[in-house]
PAVEX-677414 format. One line per field, with one value per atom (N, C-alpha, C): residue number from 1; residue in one letter; atom name; z, y, x. Coordinates in steps of 0.1 Angstrom, whole numbers, plus 2048, in hexadecimal, padded with zeros to 3 digits. Each point is the difference from the previous one (the first is absolute). Layout:
nr: (NUM, ...) $
rest: (a, ...) $
atom: (CA, ...) $
Z: (Z, ...) $
Y: (Y, ...) $
X: (X, ...) $
! end
This chain:
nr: (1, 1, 1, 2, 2, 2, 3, 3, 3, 4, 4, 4, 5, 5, 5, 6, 6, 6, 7, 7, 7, 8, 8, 8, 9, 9, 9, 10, 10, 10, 11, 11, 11, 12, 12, 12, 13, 13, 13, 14, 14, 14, 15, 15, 15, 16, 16, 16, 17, 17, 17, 18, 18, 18, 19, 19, 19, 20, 20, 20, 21, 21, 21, 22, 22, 22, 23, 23, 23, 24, 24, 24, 25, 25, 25, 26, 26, 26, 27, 27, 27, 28, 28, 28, 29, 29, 29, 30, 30, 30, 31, 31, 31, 32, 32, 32, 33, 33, 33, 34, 34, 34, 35, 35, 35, 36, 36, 36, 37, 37, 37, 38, 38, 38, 39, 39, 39, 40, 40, 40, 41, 41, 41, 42, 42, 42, 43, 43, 43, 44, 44, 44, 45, 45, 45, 46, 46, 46, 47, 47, 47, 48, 48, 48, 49, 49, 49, 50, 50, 50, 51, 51, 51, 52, 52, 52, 53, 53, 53, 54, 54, 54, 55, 55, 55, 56, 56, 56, 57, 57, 57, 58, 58, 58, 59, 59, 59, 60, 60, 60, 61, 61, 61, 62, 62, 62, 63, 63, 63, 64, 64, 64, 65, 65, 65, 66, 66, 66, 67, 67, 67, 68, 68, 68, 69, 69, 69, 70, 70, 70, 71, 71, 71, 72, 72, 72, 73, 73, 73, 74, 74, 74, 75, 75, 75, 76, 76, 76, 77, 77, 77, 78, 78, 78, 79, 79, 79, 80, 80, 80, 81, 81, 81, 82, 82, 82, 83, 83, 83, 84, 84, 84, 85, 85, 85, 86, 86, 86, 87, 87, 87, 88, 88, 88, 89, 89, 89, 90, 90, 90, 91, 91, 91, 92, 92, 92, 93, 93, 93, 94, 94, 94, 95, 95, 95, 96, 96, 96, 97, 97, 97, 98, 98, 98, 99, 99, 99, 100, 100, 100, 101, 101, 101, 102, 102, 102, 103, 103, 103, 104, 104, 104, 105, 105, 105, 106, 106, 106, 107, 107, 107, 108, 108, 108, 109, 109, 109, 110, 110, 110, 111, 111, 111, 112, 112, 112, 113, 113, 113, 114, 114, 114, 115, 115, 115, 116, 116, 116, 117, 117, 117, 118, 118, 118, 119, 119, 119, 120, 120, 120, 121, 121, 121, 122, 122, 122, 123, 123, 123, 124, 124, 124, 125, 125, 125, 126, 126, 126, 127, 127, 127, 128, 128, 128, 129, 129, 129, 130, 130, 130, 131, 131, 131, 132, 132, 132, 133, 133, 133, 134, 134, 134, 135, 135, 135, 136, 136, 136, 137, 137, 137, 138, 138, 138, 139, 139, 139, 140, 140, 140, 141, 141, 141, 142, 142, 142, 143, 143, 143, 144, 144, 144, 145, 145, 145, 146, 146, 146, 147, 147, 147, 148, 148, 148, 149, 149, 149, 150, 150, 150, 151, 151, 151, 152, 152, 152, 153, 153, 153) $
rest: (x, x, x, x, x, x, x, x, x, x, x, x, x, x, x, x, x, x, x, x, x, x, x, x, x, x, x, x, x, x, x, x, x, x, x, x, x, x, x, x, x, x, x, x, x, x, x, x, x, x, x, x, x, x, x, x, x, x, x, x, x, x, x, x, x, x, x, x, x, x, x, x, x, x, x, x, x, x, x, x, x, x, x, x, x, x, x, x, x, x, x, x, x, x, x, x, x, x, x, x, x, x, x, x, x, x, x, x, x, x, x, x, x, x, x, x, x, x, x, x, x, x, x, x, x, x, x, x, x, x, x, x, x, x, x, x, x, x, x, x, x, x, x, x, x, x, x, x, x, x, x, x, x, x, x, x, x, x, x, x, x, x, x, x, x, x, x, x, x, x, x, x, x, x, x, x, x, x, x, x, x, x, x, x, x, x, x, x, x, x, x, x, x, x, x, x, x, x, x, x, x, x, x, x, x, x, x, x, x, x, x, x, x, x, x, x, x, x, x, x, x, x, x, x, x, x, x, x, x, x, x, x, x, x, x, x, x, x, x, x, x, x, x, x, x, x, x, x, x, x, x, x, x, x, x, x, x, x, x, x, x, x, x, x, x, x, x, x, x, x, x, x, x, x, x, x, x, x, x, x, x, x, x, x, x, x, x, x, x, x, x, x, x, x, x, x, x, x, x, x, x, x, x, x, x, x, x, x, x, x, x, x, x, x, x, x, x, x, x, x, x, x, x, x, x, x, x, x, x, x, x, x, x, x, x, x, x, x, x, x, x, x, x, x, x, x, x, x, x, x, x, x, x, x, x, x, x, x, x, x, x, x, x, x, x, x, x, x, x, x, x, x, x, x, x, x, x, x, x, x, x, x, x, x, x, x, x, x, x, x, x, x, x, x, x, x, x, x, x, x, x, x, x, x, x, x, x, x, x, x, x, x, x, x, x, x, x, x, x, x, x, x, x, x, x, x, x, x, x, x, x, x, x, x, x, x, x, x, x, x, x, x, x, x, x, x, x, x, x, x, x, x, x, x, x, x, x, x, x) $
atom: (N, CA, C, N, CA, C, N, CA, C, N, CA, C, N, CA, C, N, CA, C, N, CA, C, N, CA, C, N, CA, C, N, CA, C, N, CA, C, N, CA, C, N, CA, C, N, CA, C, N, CA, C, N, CA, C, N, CA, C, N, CA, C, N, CA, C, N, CA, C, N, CA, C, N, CA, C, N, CA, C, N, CA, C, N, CA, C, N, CA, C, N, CA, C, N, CA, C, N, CA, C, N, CA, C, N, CA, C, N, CA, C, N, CA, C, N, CA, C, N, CA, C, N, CA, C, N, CA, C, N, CA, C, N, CA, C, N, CA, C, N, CA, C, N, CA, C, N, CA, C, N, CA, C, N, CA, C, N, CA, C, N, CA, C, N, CA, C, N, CA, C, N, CA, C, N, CA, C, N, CA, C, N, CA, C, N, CA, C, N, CA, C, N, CA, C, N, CA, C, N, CA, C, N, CA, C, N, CA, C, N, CA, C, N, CA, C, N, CA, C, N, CA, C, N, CA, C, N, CA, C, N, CA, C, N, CA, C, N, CA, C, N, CA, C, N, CA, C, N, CA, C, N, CA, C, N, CA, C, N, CA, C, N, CA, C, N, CA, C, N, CA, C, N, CA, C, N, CA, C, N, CA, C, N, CA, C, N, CA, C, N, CA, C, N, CA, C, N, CA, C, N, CA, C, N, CA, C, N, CA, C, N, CA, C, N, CA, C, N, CA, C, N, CA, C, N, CA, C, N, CA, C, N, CA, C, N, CA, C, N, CA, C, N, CA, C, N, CA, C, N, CA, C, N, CA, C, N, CA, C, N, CA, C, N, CA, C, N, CA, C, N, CA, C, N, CA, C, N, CA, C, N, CA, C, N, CA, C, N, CA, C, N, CA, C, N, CA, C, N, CA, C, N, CA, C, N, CA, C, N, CA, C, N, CA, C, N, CA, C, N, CA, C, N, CA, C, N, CA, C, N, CA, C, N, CA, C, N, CA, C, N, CA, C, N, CA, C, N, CA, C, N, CA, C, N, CA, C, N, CA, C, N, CA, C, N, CA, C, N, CA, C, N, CA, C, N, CA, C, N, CA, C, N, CA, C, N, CA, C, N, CA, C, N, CA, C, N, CA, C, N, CA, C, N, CA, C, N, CA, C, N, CA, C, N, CA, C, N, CA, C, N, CA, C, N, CA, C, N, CA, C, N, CA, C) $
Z: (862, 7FF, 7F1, 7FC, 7F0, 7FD, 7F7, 7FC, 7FD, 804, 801, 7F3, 7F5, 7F4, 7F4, 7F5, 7F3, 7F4, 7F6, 7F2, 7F9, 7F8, 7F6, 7F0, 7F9, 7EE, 800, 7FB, 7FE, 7ED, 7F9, 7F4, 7FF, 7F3, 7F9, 7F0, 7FA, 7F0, 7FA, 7F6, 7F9, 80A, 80B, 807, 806, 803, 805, 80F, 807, 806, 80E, 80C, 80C, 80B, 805, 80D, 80C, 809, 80B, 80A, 80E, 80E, 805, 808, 807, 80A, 810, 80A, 807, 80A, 80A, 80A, 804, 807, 809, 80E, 808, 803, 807, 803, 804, 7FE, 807, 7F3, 7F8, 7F2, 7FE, 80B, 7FA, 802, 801, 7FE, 80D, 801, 80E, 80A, 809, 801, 808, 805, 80A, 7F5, 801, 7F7, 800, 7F8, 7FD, 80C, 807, 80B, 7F9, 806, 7FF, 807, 7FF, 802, 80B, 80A, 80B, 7FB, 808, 7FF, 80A, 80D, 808, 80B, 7FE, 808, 803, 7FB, 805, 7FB, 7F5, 7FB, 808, 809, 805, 7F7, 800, 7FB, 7F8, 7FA, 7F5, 7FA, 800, 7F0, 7F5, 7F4, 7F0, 806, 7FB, 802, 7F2, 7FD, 7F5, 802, 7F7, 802, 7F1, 7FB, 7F5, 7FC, 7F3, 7F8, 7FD, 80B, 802, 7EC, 7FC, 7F4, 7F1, 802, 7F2, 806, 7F5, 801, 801, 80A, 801, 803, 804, 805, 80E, 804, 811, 803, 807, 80C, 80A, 800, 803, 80A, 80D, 808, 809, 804, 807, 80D, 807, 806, 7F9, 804, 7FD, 800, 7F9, 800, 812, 805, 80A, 7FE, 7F6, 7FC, 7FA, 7FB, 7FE, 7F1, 7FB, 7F5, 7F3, 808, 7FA, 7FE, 7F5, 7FC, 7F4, 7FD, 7F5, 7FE, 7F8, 806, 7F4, 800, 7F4, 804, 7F8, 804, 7F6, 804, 7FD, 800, 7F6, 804, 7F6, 808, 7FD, 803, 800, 7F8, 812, 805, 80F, 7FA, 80B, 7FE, 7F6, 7F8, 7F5, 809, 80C, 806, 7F7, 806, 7F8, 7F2, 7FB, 7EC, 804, 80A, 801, 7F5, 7F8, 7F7, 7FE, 800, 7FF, 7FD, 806, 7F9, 7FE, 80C, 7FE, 805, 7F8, 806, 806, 800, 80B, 7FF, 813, 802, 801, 7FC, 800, 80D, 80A, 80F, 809, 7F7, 80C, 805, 809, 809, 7FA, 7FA, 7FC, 7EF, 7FB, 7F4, 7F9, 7F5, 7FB, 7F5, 7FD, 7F9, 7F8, 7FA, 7F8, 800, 80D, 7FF, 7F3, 802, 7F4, 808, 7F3, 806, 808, 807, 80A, 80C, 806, 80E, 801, 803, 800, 80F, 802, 80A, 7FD, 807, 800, 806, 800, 804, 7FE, 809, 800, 805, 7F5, 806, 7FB, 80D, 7FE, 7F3, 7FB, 7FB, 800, 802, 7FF, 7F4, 7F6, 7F9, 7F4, 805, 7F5, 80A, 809, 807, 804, 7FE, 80A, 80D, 80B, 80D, 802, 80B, 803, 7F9, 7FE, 7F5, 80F, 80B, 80E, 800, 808, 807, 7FE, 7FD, 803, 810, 7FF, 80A, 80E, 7F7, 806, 804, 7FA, 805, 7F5, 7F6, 7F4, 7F3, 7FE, 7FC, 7EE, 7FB, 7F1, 7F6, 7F9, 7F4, 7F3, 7FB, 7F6, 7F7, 7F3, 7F5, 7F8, 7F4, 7F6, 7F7, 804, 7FA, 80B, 7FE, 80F, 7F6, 80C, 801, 802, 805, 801, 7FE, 7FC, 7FD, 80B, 80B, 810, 808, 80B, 80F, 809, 808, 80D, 80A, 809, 807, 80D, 805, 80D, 809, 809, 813, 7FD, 806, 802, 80C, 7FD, 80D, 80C) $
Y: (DB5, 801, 802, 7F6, 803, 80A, 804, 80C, 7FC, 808, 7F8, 801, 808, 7FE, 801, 7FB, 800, 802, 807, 803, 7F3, 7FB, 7F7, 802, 7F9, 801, 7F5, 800, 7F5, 7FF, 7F7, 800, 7F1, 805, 7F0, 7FE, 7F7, 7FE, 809, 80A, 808, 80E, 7FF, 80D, 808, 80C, 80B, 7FA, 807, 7FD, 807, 7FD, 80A, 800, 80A, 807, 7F6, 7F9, 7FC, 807, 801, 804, 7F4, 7F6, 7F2, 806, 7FE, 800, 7F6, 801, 7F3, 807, 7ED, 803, 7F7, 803, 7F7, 7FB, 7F0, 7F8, 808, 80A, 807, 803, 800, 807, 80A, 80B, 80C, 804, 809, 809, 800, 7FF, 7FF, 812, 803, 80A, 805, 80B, 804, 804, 7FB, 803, 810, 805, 80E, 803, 7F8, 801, 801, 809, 805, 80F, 804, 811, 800, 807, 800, 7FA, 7FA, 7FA, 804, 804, 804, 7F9, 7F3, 7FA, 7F9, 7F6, 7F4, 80C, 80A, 805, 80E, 808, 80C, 80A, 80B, 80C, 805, 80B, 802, 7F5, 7FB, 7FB, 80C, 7FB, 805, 80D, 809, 80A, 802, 805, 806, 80E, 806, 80F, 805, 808, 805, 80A, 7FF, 809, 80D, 80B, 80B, 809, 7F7, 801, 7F7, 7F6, 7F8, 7FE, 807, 800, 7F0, 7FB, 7F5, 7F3, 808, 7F6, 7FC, 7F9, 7FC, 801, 805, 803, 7F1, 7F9, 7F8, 801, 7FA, 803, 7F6, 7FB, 7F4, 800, 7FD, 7FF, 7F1, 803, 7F6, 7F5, 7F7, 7ED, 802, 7F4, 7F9, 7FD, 800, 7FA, 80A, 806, 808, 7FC, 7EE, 802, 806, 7FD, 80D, 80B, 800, 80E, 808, 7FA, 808, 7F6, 807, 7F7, 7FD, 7FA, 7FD, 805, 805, 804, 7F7, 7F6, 7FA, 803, 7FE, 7FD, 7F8, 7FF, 7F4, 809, 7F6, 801, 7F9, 80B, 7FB, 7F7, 7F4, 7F3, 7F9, 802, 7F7, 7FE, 7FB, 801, 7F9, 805, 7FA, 801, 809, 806, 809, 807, 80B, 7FE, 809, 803, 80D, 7FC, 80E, 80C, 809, 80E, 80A, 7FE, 808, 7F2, 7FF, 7F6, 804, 80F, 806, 80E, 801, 812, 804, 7FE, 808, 7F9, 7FA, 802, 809, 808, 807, 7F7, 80A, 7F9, 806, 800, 80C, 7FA, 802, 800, 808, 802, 80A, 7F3, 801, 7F6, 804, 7F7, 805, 7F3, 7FB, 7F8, 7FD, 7F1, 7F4, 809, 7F7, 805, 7FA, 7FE, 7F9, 7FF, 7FA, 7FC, 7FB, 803, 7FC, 7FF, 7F6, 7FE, 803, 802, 802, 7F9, 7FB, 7FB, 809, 7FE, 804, 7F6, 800, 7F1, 808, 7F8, 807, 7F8, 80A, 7F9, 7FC, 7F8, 800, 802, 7FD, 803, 7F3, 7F2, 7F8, 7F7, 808, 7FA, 808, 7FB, 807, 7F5, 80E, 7F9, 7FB, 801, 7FD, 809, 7F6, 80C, 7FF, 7FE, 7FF, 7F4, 7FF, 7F5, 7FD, 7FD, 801, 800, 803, 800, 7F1, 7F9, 7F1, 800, 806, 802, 7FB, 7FB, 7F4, 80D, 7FB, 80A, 803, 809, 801, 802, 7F6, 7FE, 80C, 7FA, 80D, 7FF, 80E, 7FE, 7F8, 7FD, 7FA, 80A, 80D, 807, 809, 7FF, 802, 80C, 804, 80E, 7F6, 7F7, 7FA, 7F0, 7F7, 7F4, 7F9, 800, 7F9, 806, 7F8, 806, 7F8, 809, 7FB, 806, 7FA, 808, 7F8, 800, 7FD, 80C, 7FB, 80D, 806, 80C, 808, 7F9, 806, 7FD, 807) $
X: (763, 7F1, 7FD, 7F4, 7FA, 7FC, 7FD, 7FA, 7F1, 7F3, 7F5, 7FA, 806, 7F9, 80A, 7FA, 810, 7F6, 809, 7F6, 807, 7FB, 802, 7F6, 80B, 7F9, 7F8, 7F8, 7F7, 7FE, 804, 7FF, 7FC, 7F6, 7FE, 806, 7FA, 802, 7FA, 801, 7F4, 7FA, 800, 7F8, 810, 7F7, 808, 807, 80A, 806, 7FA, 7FE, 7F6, 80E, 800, 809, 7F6, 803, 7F7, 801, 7FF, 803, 7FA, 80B, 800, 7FF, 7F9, 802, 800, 801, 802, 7F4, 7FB, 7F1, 803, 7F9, 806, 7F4, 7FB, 7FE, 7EE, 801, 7F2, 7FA, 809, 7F6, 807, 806, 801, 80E, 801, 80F, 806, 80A, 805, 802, 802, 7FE, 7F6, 7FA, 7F5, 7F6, 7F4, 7F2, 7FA, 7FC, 7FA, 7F8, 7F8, 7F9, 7F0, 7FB, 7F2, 7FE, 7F5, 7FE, 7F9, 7FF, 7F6, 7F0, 7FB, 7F0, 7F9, 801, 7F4, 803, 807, 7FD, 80D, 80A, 809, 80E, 800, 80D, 7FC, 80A, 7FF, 7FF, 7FA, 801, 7F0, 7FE, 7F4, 7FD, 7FA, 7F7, 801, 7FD, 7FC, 7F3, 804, 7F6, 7FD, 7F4, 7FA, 7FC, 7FE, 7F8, 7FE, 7F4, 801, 813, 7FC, 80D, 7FE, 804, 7FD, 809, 805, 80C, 7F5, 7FE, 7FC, 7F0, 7F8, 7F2, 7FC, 7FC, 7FA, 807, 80D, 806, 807, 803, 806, 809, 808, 80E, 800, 807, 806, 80B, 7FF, 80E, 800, 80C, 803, 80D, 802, 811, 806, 80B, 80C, 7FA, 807, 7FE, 809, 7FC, 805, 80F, 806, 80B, 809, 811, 803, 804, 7FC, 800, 7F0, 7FC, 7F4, 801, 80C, 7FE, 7FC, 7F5, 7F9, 7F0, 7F4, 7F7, 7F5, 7F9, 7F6, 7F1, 7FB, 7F1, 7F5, 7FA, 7F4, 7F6, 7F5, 7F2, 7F6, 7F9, 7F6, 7EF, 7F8, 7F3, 7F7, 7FD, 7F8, 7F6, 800, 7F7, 805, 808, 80A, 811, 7FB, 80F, 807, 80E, 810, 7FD, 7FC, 7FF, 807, 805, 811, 807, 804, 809, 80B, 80D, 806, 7FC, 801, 7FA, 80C, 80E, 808, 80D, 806, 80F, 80C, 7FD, 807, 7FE, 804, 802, 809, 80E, 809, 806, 7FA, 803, 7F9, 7F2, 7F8, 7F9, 7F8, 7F5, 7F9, 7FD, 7F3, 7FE, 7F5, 7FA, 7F2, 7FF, 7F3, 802, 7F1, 7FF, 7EC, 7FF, 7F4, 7F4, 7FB, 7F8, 7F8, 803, 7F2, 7F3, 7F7, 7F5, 7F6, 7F5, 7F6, 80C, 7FA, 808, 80E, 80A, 80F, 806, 80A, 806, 80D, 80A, 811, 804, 810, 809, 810, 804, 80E, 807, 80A, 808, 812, 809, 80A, 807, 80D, 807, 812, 809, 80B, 807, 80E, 7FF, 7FD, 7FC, 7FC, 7F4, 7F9, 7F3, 7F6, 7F6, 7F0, 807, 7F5, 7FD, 7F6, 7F7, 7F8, 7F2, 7F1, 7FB, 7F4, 808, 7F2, 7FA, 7F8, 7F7, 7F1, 7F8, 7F3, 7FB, 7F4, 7F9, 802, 804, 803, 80F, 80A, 80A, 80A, 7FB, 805, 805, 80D, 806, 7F7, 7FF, 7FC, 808, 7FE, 801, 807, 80B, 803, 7F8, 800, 7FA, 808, 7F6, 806, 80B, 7FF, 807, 80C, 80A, 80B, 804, 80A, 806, 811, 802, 80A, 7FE, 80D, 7FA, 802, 807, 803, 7F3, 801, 7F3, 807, 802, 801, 7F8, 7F8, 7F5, 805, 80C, 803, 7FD, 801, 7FB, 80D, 7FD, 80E, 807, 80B, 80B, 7FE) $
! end
Protein backbone atom coordinates (compact mmCIF):
# COMPACT_ATOMS: atom_id res chain seq x y z
CA UNK A 1 0.00 0.00 0.00
CA UNK A 2 1.13 3.76 -1.02
CA UNK A 3 1.67 6.08 1.34
CA UNK A 4 -1.16 8.86 0.69
CA UNK A 5 1.12 11.82 0.92
CA UNK A 6 5.12 12.59 0.19
CA UNK A 7 7.14 15.94 0.94
CA UNK A 8 9.07 16.95 -2.09
CA UNK A 9 11.72 20.03 -2.98
CA UNK A 10 10.51 22.07 -5.38
CA UNK A 11 13.32 24.34 -6.88
CA UNK A 12 13.67 26.65 -9.75
CA UNK A 13 16.57 28.85 -11.53
CA UNK A 14 17.32 31.96 -9.22
CA UNK A 15 14.51 31.45 -6.33
CA UNK A 16 14.53 29.80 -3.03
CA UNK A 17 14.05 26.24 -2.79
CA UNK A 18 10.08 25.19 -1.03
CA UNK A 19 9.54 21.89 1.18
CA UNK A 20 5.99 20.72 -0.57
CA UNK A 21 3.41 18.15 1.08
CA UNK A 22 2.06 16.02 -2.22
CA UNK A 23 -1.09 14.14 -1.37
CA UNK A 24 -2.98 11.87 -3.27
CA UNK A 25 -6.66 12.80 -4.00
CA UNK A 26 -9.01 10.39 -5.15
CA UNK A 27 -11.38 10.67 -7.93
CA UNK A 28 -14.02 12.69 -5.52
CA UNK A 29 -11.77 15.55 -4.94
CA UNK A 30 -10.87 14.76 -1.58
CA UNK A 31 -8.81 12.67 0.73
CA UNK A 32 -9.47 9.29 1.02
CA UNK A 33 -10.65 8.19 4.37
CA UNK A 34 -14.03 8.96 6.41
CA UNK A 35 -15.09 12.89 6.22
CA UNK A 36 -15.04 15.24 9.49
CA UNK A 37 -18.85 15.02 9.37
CA UNK A 38 -20.92 17.85 10.68
CA UNK A 39 -22.34 18.88 14.23
CA UNK A 40 -25.83 18.28 15.22
CA UNK A 41 -28.56 20.67 13.30
CA UNK A 42 -31.95 20.13 14.81
CA UNK A 43 -32.93 18.15 12.44
CA UNK A 44 -31.23 15.27 9.79
CA UNK A 45 -27.69 14.88 12.36
CA UNK A 46 -28.80 13.52 15.97
CA UNK A 47 -27.97 15.25 19.05
CA UNK A 48 -28.00 19.33 20.39
CA UNK A 49 -27.65 21.92 17.98
CA UNK A 50 -25.08 25.10 18.63
CA UNK A 51 -26.42 26.62 21.70
CA UNK A 52 -25.60 30.19 22.60
CA UNK A 53 -25.90 31.99 25.93
CA UNK A 54 -24.45 35.18 27.22
CA UNK A 55 -20.57 34.94 28.88
CA UNK A 56 -21.14 34.78 32.46
CA UNK A 57 -16.73 35.21 32.25
CA UNK A 58 -16.02 37.96 29.09
CA UNK A 59 -18.21 41.10 29.39
CA UNK A 60 -20.26 40.95 26.28
CA UNK A 61 -19.52 38.10 25.07
CA UNK A 62 -21.12 34.46 24.15
CA UNK A 63 -20.64 30.77 25.41
CA UNK A 64 -20.92 28.59 22.67
CA UNK A 65 -21.70 24.71 23.03
CA UNK A 66 -22.28 21.97 20.60
CA UNK A 67 -22.16 17.79 20.69
CA UNK A 68 -19.92 15.85 18.61
CA UNK A 69 -19.73 15.83 14.69
CA UNK A 70 -21.64 12.70 13.41
CA UNK A 71 -18.33 11.35 12.50
CA UNK A 72 -15.33 10.30 14.82
CA UNK A 73 -13.16 12.06 12.48
CA UNK A 74 -14.35 15.42 13.81
CA UNK A 75 -12.18 16.03 16.10
CA UNK A 76 -11.64 19.39 16.61
CA UNK A 77 -13.90 22.27 15.20
CA UNK A 78 -13.97 25.81 13.65
CA UNK A 79 -16.25 28.66 14.80
CA UNK A 80 -17.63 31.04 12.05
CA UNK A 81 -19.52 34.01 11.60
CA UNK A 82 -21.12 36.18 9.37
CA UNK A 83 -23.28 39.33 9.17
CA UNK A 84 -27.36 38.30 9.34
CA UNK A 85 -29.06 39.14 6.00
CA UNK A 86 -25.48 39.14 4.38
CA UNK A 87 -25.74 35.23 4.17
CA UNK A 88 -22.51 33.15 3.48
CA UNK A 89 -20.09 36.44 4.50
CA UNK A 90 -19.06 33.68 7.52
CA UNK A 91 -15.60 34.06 8.28
CA UNK A 92 -13.24 32.29 10.63
CA UNK A 93 -13.37 33.72 13.99
CA UNK A 94 -11.54 30.81 15.94
CA UNK A 95 -9.69 27.84 13.64
CA UNK A 96 -9.75 25.77 16.40
CA UNK A 97 -10.78 24.52 19.91
CA UNK A 98 -8.37 22.45 21.03
CA UNK A 99 -11.08 19.59 20.43
CA UNK A 100 -13.72 21.33 22.82
CA UNK A 101 -17.21 21.73 22.39
CA UNK A 102 -17.40 24.64 23.88
CA UNK A 103 -16.17 28.25 22.92
CA UNK A 104 -16.27 32.10 24.53
CA UNK A 105 -15.74 34.22 21.98
CA UNK A 106 -16.29 38.12 21.51
CA UNK A 107 -18.95 38.92 18.97
CA UNK A 108 -18.65 41.49 15.67
CA UNK A 109 -20.96 43.94 15.96
CA UNK A 110 -24.94 44.39 14.64
CA UNK A 111 -26.53 41.16 14.03
CA UNK A 112 -24.21 37.88 13.66
CA UNK A 113 -24.79 34.36 12.87
CA UNK A 114 -22.49 31.19 13.74
CA UNK A 115 -21.43 28.18 12.40
CA UNK A 116 -19.63 25.29 13.70
CA UNK A 117 -18.01 23.14 11.40
CA UNK A 118 -16.04 20.07 12.33
CA UNK A 119 -12.56 19.50 11.65
CA UNK A 120 -10.22 16.45 10.66
CA UNK A 121 -6.61 16.87 10.62
CA UNK A 122 -6.29 18.42 6.87
CA UNK A 123 -10.32 19.07 6.36
CA UNK A 124 -13.63 21.12 7.31
CA UNK A 125 -16.84 19.12 7.31
CA UNK A 126 -19.83 20.01 6.69
CA UNK A 127 -20.61 24.02 7.35
CA UNK A 128 -24.76 22.68 7.42
CA UNK A 129 -27.53 23.11 5.08
CA UNK A 130 -29.86 25.89 4.33
CA UNK A 131 -33.30 26.06 4.85
CA UNK A 132 -33.70 24.31 1.35
CA UNK A 133 -31.57 21.54 2.35
CA UNK A 134 -28.57 22.65 -0.14
CA UNK A 135 -25.45 22.36 1.48
CA UNK A 136 -23.50 26.07 2.28
CA UNK A 137 -20.93 27.29 0.92
CA UNK A 138 -17.29 27.84 2.59
CA UNK A 139 -15.68 31.16 3.15
CA UNK A 140 -13.32 32.52 1.16
CA UNK A 141 -11.21 32.43 4.03
CA UNK A 142 -10.75 28.51 5.55
CA UNK A 143 -9.42 27.10 8.62
CA UNK A 144 -8.28 24.15 6.41
CA UNK A 145 -7.50 23.98 2.66
CA UNK A 146 -9.61 20.41 1.83
CA UNK A 147 -13.74 20.07 2.48
CA UNK A 148 -15.38 17.36 2.51
CA UNK A 149 -19.06 17.73 3.52
CA UNK A 150 -20.12 14.12 2.92
CA UNK A 151 -23.24 12.45 5.26
CA UNK A 152 -21.85 10.58 8.07
CA UNK A 153 -21.56 6.91 8.12
Amino acid sequence: MLPDFATVIVSAPGLPSESVEVRVVDNSGSFGGPAPGRIPDGAAVPGLPLRVARSAQLPDGLDLAWDPSCSPEGVDFAVYEGTVGAWYSHNPLLCTTGGARTATIAPGGGNRYYLVVPLSAYREGSFGTDSAGIERPRSGNRCRTERDPSACP
